[in-house]
N, CA, C and O atoms as CSV, one atom per row, in Angstrom:
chain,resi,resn,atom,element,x,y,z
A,1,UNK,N,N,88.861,75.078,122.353
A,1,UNK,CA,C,88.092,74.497,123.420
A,1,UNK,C,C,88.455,73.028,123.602
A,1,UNK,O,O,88.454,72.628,124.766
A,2,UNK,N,N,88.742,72.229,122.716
A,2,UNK,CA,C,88.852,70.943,122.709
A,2,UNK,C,C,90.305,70.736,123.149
A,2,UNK,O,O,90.558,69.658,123.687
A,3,UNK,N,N,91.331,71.663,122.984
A,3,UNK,CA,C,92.666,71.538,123.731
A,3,UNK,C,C,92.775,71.502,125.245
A,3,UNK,O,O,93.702,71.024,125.898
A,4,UNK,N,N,91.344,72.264,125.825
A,4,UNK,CA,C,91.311,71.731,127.465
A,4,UNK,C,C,91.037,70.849,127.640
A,4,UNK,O,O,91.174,70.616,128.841
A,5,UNK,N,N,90.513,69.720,126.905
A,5,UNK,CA,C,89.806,68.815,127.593
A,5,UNK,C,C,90.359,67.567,126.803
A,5,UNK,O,O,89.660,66.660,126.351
A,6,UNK,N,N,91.694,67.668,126.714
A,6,UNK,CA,C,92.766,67.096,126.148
A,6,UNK,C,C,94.487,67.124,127.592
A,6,UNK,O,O,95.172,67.970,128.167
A,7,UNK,N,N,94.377,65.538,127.499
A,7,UNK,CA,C,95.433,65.041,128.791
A,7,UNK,C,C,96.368,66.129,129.227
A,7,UNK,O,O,96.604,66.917,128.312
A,8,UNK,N,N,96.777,66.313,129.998
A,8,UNK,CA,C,98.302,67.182,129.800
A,8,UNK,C,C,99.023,65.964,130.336
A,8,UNK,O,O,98.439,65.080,130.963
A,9,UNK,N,N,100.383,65.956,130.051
A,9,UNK,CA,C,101.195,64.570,130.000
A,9,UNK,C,C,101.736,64.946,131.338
A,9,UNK,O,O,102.133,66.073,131.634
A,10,UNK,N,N,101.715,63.827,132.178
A,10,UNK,CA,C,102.010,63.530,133.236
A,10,UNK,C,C,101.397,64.198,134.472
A,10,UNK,O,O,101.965,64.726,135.428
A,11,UNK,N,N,99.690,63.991,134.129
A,11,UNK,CA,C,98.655,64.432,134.592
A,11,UNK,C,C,97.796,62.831,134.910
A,11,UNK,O,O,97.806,61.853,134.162
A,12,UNK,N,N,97.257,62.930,135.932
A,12,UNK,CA,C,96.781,61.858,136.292
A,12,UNK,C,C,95.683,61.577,135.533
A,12,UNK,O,O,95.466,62.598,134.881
A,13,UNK,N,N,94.657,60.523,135.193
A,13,UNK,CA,C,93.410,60.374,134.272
A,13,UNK,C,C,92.147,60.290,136.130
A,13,UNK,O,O,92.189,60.044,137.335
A,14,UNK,N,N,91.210,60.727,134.965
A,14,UNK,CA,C,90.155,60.608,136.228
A,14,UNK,C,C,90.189,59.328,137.080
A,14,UNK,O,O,90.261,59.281,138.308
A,15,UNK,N,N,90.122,58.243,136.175
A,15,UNK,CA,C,90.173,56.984,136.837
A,15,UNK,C,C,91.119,56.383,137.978
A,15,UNK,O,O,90.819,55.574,138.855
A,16,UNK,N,N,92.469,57.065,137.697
A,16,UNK,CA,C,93.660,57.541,138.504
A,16,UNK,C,C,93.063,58.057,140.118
A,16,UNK,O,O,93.157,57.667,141.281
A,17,UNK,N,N,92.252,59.445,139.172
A,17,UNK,CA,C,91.992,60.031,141.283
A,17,UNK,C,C,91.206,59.333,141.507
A,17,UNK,O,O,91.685,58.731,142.469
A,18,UNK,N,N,90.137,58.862,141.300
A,18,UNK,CA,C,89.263,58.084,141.904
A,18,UNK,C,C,89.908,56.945,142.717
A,18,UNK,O,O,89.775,56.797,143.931
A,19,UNK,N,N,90.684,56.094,141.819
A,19,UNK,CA,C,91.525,55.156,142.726
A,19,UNK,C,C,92.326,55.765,144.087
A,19,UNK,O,O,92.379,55.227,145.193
A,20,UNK,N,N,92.879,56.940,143.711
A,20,UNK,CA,C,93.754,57.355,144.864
A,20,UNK,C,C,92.376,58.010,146.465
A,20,UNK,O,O,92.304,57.784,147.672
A,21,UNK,N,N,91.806,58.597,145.759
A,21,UNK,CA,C,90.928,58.760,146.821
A,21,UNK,C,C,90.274,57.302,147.202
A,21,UNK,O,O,89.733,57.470,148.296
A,22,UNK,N,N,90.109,56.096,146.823
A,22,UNK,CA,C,89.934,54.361,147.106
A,22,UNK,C,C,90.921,54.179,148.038
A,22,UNK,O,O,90.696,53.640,149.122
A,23,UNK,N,N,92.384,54.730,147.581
A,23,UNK,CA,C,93.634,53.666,148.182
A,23,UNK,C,C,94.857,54.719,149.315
A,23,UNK,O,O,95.882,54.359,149.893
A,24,UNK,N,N,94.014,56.389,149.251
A,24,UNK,CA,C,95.197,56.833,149.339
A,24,UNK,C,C,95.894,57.507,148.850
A,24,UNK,O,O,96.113,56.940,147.779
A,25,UNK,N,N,96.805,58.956,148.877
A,25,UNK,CA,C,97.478,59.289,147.447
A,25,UNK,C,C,98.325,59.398,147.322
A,25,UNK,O,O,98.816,60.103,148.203
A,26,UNK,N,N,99.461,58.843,146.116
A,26,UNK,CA,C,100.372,57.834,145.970
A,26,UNK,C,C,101.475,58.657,147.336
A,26,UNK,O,O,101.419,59.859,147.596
A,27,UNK,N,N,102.388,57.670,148.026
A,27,UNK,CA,C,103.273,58.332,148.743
A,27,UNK,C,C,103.128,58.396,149.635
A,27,UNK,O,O,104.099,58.550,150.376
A,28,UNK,N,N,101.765,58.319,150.182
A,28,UNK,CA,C,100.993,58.255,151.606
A,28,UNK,C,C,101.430,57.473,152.315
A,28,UNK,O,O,102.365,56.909,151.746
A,29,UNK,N,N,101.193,56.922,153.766
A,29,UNK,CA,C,101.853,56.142,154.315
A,29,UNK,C,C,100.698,54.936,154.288
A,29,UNK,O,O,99.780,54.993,155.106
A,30,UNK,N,N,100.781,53.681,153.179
A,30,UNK,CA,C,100.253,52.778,153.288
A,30,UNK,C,C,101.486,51.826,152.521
A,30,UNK,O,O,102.522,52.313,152.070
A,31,UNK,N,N,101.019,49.917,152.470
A,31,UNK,CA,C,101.118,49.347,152.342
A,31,UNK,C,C,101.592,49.180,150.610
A,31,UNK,O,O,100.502,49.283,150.047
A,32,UNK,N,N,102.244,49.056,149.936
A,32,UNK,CA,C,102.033,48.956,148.648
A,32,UNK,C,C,101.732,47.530,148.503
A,32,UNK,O,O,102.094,46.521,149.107
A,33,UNK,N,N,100.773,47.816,147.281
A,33,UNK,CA,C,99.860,45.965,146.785
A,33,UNK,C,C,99.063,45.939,147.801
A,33,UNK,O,O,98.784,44.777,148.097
A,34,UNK,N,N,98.517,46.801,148.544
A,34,UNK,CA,C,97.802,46.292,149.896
A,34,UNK,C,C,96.581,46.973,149.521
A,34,UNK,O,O,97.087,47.982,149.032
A,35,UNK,N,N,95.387,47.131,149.408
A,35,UNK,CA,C,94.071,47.594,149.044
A,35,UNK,C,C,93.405,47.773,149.943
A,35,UNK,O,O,93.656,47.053,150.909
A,36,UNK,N,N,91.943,49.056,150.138
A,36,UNK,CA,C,91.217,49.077,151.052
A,36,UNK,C,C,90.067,48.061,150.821
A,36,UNK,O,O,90.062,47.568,149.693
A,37,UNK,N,N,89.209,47.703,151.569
A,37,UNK,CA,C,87.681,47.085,151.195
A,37,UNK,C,C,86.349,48.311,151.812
A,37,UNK,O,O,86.098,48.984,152.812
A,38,UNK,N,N,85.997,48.126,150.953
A,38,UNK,CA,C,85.003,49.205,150.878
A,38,UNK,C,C,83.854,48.375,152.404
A,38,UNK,O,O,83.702,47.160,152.537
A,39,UNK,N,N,83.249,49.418,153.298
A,39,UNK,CA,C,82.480,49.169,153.980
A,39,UNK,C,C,81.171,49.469,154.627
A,39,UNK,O,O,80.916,50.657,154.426
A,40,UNK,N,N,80.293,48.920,155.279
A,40,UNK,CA,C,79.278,50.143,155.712
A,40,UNK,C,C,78.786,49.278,157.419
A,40,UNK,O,O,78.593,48.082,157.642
A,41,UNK,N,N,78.748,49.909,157.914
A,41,UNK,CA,C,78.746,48.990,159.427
A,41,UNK,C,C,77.829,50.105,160.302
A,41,UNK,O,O,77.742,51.296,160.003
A,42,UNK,N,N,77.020,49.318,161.695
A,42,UNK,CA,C,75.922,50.073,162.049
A,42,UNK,C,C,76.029,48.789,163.037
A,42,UNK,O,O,76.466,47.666,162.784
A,43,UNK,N,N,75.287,49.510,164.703
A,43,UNK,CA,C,74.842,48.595,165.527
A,43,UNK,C,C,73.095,48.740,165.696
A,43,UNK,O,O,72.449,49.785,165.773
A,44,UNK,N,N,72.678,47.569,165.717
A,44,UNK,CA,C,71.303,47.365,165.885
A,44,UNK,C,C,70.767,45.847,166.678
A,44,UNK,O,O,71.148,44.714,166.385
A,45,UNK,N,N,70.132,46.095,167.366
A,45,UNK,CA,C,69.405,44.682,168.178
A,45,UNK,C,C,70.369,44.200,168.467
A,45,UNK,O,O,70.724,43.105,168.032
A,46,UNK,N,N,71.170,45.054,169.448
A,46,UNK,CA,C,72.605,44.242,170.227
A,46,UNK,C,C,73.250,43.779,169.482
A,46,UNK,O,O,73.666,42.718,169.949
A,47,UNK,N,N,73.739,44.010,168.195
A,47,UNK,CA,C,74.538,42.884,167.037
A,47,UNK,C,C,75.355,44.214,166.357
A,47,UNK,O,O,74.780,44.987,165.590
A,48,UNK,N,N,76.423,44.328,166.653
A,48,UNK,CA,C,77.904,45.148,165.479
A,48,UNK,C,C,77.488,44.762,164.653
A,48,UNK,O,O,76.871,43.744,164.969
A,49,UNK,N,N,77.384,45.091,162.977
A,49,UNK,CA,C,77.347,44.508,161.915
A,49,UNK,C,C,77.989,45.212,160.921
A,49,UNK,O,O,77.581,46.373,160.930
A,50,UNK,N,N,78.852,45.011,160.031
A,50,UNK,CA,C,80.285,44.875,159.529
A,50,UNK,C,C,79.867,44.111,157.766
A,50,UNK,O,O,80.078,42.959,157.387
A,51,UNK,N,N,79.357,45.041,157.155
A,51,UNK,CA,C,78.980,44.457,155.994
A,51,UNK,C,C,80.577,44.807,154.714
A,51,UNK,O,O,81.296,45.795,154.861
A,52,UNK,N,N,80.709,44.170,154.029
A,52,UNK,CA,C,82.223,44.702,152.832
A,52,UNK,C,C,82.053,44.538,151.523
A,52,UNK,O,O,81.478,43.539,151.090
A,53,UNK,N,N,82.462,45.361,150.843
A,53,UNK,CA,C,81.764,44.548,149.397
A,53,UNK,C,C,83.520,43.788,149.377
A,53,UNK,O,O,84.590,44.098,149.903
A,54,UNK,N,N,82.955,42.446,148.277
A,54,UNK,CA,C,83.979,41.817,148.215
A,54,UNK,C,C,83.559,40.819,146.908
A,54,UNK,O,O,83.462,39.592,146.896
A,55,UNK,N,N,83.363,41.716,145.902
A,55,UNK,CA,C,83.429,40.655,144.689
A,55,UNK,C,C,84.487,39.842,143.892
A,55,UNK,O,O,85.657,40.215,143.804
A,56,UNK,N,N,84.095,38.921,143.425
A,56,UNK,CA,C,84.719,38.185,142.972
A,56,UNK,C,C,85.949,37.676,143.433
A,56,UNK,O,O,87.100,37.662,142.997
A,57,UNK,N,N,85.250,37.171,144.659
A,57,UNK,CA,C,86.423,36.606,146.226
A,57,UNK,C,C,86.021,35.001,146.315
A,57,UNK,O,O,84.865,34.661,146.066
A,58,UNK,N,N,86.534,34.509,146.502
A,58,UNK,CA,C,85.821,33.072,146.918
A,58,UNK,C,C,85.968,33.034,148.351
A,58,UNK,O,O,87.090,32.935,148.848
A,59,UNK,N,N,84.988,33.099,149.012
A,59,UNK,CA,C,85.216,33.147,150.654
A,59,UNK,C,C,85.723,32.208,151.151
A,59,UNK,O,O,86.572,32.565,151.968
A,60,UNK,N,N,85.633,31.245,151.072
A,60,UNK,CA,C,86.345,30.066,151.470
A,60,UNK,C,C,87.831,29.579,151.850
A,60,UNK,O,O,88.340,28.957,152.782
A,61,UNK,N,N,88.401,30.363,150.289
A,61,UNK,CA,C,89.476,30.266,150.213
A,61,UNK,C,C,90.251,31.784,150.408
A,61,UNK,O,O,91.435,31.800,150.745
A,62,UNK,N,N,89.717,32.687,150.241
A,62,UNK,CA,C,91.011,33.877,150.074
A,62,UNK,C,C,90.219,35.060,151.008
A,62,UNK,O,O,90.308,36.248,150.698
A,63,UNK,N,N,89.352,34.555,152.308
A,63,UNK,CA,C,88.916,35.579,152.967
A,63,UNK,C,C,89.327,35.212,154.098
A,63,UNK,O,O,89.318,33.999,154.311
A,64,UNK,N,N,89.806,36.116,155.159
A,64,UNK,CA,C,90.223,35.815,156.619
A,64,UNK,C,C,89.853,36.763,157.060
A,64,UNK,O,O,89.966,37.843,156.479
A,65,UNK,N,N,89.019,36.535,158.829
A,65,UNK,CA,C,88.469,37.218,159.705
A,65,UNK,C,C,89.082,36.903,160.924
A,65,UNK,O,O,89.210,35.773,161.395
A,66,UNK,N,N,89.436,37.919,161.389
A,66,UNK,CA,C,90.517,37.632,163.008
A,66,UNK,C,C,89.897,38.861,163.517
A,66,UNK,O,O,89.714,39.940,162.954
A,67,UNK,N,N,89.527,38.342,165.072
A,67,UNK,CA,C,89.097,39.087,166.154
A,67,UNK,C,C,90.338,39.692,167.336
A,67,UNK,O,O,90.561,38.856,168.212
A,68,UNK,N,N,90.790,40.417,167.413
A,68,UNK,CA,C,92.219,40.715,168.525
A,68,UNK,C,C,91.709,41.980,169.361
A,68,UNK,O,O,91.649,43.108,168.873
A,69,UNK,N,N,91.408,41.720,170.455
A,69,UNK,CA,C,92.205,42.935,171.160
A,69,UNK,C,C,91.411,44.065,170.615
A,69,UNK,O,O,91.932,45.122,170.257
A,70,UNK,N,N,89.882,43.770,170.550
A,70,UNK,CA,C,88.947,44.594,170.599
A,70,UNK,C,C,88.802,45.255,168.699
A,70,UNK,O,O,87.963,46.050,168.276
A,71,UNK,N,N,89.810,44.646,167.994
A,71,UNK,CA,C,89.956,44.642,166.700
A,71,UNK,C,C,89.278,43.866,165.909
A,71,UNK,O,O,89.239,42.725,166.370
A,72,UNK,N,N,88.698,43.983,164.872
A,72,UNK,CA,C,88.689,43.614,163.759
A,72,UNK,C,C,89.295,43.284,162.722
A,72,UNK,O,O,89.006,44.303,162.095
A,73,UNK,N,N,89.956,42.650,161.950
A,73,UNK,CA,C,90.513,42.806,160.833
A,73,UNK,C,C,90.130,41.925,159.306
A,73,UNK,O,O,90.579,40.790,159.151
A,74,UNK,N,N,89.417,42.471,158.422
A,74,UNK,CA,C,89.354,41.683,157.096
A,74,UNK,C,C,90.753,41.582,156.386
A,74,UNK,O,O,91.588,42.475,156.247
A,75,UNK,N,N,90.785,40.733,156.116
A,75,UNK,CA,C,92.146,40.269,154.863
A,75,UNK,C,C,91.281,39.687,153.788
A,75,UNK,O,O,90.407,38.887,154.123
A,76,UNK,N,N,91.460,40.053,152.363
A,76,UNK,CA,C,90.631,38.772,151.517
A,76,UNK,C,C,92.081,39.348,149.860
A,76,UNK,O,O,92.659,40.401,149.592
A,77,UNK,N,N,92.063,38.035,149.258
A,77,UNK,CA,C,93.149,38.395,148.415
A,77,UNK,C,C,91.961,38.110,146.772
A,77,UNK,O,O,90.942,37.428,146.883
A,78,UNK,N,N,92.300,38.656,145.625
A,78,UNK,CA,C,91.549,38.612,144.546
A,78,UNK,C,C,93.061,38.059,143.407
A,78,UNK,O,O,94.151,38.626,143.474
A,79,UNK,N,N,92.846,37.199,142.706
A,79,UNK,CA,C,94.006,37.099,141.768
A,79,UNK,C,C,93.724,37.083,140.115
A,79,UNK,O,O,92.817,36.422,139.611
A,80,UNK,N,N,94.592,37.864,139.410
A,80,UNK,CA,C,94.211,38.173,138.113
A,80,UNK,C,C,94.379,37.406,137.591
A,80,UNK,O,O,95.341,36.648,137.717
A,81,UNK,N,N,92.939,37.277,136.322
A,81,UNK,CA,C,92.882,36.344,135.397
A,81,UNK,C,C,93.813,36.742,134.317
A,81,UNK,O,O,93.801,37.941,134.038
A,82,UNK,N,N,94.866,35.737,133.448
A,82,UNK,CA,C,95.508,36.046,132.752
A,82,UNK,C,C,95.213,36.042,131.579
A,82,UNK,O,O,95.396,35.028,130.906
A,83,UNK,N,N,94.817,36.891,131.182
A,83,UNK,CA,C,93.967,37.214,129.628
A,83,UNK,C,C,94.360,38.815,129.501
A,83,UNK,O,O,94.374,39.759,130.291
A,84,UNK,N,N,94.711,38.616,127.933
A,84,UNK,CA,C,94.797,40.090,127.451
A,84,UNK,C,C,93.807,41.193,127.388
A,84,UNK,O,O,92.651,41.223,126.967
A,85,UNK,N,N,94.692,42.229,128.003
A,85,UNK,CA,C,93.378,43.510,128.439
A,85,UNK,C,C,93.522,45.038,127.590
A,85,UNK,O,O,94.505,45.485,127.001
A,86,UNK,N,N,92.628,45.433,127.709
A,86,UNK,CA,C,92.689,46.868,126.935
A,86,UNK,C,C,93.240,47.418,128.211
A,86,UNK,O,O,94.387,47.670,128.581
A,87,UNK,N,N,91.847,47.545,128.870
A,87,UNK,CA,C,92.773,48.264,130.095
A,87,UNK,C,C,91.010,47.619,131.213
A,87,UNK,O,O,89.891,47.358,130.773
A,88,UNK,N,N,91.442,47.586,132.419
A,88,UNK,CA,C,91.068,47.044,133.410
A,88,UNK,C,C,91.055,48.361,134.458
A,88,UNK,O,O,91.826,49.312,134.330
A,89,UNK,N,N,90.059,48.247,135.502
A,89,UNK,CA,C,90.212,49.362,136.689
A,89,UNK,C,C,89.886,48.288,137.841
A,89,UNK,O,O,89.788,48.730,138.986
A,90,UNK,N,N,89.703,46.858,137.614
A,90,UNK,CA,C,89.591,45.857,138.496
A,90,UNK,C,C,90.546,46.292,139.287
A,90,UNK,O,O,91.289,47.180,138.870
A,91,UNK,N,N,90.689,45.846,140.364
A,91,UNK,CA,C,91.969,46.038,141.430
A,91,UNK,C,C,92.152,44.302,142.178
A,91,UNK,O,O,91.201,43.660,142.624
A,92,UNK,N,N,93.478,43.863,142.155
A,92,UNK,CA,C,93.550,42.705,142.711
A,92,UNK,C,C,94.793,42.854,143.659
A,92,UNK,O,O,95.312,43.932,143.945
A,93,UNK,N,N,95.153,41.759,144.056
A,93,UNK,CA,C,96.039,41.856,144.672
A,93,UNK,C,C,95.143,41.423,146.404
A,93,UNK,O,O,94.089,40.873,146.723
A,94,UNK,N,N,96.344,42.075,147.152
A,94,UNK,CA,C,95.700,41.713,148.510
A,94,UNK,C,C,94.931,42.652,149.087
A,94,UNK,O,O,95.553,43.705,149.224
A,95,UNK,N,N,93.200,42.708,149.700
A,95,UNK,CA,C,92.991,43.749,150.545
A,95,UNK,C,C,92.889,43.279,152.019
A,95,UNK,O,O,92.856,42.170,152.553
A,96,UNK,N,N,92.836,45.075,152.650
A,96,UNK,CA,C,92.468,44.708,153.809
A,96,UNK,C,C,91.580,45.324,154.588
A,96,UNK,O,O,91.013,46.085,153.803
A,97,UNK,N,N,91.140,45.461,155.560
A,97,UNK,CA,C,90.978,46.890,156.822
A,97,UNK,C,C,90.363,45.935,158.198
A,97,UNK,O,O,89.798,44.885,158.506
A,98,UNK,N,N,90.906,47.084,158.674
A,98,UNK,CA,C,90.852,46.833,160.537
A,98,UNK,C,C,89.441,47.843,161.304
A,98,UNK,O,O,89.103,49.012,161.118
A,99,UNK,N,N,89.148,47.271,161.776
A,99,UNK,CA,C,88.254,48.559,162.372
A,99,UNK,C,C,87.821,48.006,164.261
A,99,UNK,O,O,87.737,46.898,164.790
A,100,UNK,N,N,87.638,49.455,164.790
A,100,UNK,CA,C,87.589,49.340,166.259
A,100,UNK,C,C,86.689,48.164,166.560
A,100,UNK,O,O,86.201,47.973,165.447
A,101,UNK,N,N,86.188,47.303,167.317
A,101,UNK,CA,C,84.507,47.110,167.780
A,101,UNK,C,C,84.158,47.880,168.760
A,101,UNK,O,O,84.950,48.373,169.562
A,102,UNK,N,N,82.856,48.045,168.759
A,102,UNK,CA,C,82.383,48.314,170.297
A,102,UNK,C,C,82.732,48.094,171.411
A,102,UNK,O,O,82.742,46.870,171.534
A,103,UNK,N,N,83.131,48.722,172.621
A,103,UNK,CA,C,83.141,48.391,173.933
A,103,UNK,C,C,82.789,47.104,174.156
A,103,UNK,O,O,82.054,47.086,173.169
A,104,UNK,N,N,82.655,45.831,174.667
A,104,UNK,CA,C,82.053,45.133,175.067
A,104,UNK,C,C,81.573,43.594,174.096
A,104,UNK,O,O,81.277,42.459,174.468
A,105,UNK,N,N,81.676,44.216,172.769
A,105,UNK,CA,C,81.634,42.581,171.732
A,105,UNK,C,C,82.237,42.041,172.212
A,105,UNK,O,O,83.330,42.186,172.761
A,106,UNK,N,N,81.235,40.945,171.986
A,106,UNK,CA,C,81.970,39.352,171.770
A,106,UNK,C,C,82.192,39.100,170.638
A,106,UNK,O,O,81.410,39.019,169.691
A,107,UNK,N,N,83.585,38.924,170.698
A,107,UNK,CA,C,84.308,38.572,169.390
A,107,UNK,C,C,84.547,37.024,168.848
A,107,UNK,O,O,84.982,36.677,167.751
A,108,UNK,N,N,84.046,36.053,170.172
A,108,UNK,CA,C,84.435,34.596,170.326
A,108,UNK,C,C,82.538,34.386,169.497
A,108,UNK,O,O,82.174,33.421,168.826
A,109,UNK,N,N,81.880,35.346,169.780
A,109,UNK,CA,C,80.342,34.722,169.186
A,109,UNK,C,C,80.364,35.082,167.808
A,109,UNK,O,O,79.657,34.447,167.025
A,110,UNK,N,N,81.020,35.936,167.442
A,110,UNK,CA,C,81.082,36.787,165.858
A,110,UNK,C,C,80.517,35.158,164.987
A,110,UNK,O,O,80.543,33.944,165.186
A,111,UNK,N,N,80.042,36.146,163.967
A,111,UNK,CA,C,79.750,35.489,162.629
A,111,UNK,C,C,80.121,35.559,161.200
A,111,UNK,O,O,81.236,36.075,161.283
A,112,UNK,N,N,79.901,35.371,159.965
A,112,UNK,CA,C,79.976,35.829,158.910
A,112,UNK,C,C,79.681,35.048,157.569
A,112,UNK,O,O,80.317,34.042,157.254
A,113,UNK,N,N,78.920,35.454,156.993
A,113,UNK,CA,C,78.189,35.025,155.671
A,113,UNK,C,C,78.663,35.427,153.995
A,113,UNK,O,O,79.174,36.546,153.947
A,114,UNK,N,N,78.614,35.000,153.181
A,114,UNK,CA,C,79.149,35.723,151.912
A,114,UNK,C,C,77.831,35.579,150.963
A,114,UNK,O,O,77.545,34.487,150.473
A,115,UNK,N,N,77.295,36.374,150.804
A,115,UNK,CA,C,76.245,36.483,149.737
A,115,UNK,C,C,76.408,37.215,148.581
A,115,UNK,O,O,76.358,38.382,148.972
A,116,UNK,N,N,76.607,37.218,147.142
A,116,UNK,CA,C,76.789,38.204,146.095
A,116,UNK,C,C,77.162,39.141,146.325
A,116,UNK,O,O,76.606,40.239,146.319
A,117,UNK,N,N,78.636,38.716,146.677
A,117,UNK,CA,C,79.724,39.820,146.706
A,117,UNK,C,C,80.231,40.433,147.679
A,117,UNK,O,O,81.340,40.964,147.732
A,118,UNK,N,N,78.947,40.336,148.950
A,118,UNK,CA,C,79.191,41.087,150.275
A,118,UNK,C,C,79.000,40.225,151.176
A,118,UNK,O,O,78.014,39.514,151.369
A,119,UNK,N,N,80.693,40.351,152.150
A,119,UNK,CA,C,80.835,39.658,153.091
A,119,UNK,C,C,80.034,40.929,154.395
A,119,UNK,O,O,80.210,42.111,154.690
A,120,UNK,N,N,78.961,39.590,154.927
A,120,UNK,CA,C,78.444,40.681,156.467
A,120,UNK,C,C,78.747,39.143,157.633
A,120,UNK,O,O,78.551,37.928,157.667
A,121,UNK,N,N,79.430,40.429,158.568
A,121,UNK,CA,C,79.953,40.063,160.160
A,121,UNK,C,C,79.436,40.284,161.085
A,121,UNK,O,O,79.503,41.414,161.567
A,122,UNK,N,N,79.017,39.693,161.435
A,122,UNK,CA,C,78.011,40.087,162.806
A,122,UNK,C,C,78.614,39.670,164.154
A,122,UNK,O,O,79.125,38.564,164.331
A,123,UNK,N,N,78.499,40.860,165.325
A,123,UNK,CA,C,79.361,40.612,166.292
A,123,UNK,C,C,78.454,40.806,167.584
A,123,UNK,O,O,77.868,41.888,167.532
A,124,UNK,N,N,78.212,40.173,168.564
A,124,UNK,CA,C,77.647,40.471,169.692
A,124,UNK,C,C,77.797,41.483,170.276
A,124,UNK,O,O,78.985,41.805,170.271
A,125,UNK,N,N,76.918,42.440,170.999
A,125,UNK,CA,C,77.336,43.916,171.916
A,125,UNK,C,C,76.434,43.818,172.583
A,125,UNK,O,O,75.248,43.777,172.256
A,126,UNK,N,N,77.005,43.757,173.825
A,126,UNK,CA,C,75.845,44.585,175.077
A,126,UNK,C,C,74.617,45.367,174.614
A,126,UNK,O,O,74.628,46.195,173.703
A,127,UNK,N,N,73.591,45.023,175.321
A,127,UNK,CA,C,72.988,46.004,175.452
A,127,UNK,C,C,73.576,47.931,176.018
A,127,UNK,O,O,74.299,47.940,177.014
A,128,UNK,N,N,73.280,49.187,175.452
A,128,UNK,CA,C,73.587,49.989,176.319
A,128,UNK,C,C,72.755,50.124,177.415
A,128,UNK,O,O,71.601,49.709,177.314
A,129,UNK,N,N,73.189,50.704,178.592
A,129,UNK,CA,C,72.238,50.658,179.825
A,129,UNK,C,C,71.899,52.320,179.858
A,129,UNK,O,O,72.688,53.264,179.832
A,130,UNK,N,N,70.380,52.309,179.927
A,130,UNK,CA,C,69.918,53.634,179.882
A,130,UNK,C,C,70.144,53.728,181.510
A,130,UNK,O,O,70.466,53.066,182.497
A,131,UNK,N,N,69.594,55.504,180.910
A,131,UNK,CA,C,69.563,56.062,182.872
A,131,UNK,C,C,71.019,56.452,183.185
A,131,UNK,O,O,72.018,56.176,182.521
A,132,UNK,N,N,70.899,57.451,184.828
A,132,UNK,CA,C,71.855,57.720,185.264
A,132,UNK,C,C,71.965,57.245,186.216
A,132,UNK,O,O,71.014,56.963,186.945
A,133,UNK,N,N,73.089,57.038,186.456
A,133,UNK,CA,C,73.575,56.689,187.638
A,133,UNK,C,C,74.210,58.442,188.590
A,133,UNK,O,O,74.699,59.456,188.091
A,134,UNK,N,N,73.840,58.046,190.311
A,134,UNK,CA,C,74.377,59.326,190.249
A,134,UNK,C,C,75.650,59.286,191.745
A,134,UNK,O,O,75.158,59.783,192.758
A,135,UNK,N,N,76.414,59.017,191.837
A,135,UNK,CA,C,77.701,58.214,192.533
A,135,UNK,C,C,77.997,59.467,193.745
A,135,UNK,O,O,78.378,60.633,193.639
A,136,UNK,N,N,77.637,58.645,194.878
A,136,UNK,CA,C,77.731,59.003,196.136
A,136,UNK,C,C,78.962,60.183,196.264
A,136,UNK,O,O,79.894,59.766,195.576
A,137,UNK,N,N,79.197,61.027,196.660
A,137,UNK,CA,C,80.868,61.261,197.330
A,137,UNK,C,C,80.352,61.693,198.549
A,137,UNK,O,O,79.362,62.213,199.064
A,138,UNK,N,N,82.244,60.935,198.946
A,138,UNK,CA,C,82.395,61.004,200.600
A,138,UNK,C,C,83.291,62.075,200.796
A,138,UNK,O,O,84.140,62.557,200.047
A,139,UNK,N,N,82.939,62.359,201.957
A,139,UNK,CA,C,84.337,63.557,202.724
A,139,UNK,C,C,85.353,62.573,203.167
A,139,UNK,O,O,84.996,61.645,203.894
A,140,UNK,N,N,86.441,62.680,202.839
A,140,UNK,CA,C,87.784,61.988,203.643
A,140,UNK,C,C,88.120,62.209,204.794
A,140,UNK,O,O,89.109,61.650,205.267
């Protein structure tokens, strides 16, 4: 019984898939050294909001927010402390992600705050307009 639950060599470790389901699985078409940021985002009271976890970031220095072309994009970079490790599942290096906005944000009003760990973005949106509209047609 204890021989199943023993590695087979050149078998991934749990900690392994977990990362790959985080980043991707290996071979995929991404970025290498390039990382996702974890997110959770929701519109409410006319405001996009764009929350990330992002520990042990210094916002100041290694976080960038660019508005394009109805885009989003976080960049924030993490750099390893050089001290001897057993083993680490930290992830450093550079992350990123892009995500749509809403129809209609203002991306020139956007905001963003860093509080324990989580960067939140807040972006202006229209109100939606209830009701129908119901559009004339003409004969040509």
């Amino acid at each position: 019984m204890s021989g199943m639950l023993e590695r087979m060599p050149g078998w991934p470790t749990l900690p392994e898939l977990f990362g790959w389901v985080e980043a991707g699985l290996p071979g995929a078409h991404s970025v290498p050294g390039l990382h996702g940021i974890r997110i959770e985002e929701h519109i409410a009271d006319g405001r996009y909001v764009l929350r990330a976890e992002l520990p042990g970031v210094d916002p100041e220095k290694n976080v960038e927010v660019t508005i394009a072309e109805g885009e989003l994009t976080l960049r924030a970079e993490r750099s390893e402390e050089t001290t001897e490790k057993h083993r680490t599942e930290f992830r450093y290096g550079t992350f990123a992600r892009t995500v749509r906005l809403p129809a209609g944000a203002r991306g020139e009003e956007a905001s963003a705050e860093y509080k324990d760990g989580v960067l939140t973005i807040t972006v202006p949106v229209p109100q939606e307009r209830r009701g129908t509209r119901t559009v004339p047609v003409r004969q040509a």
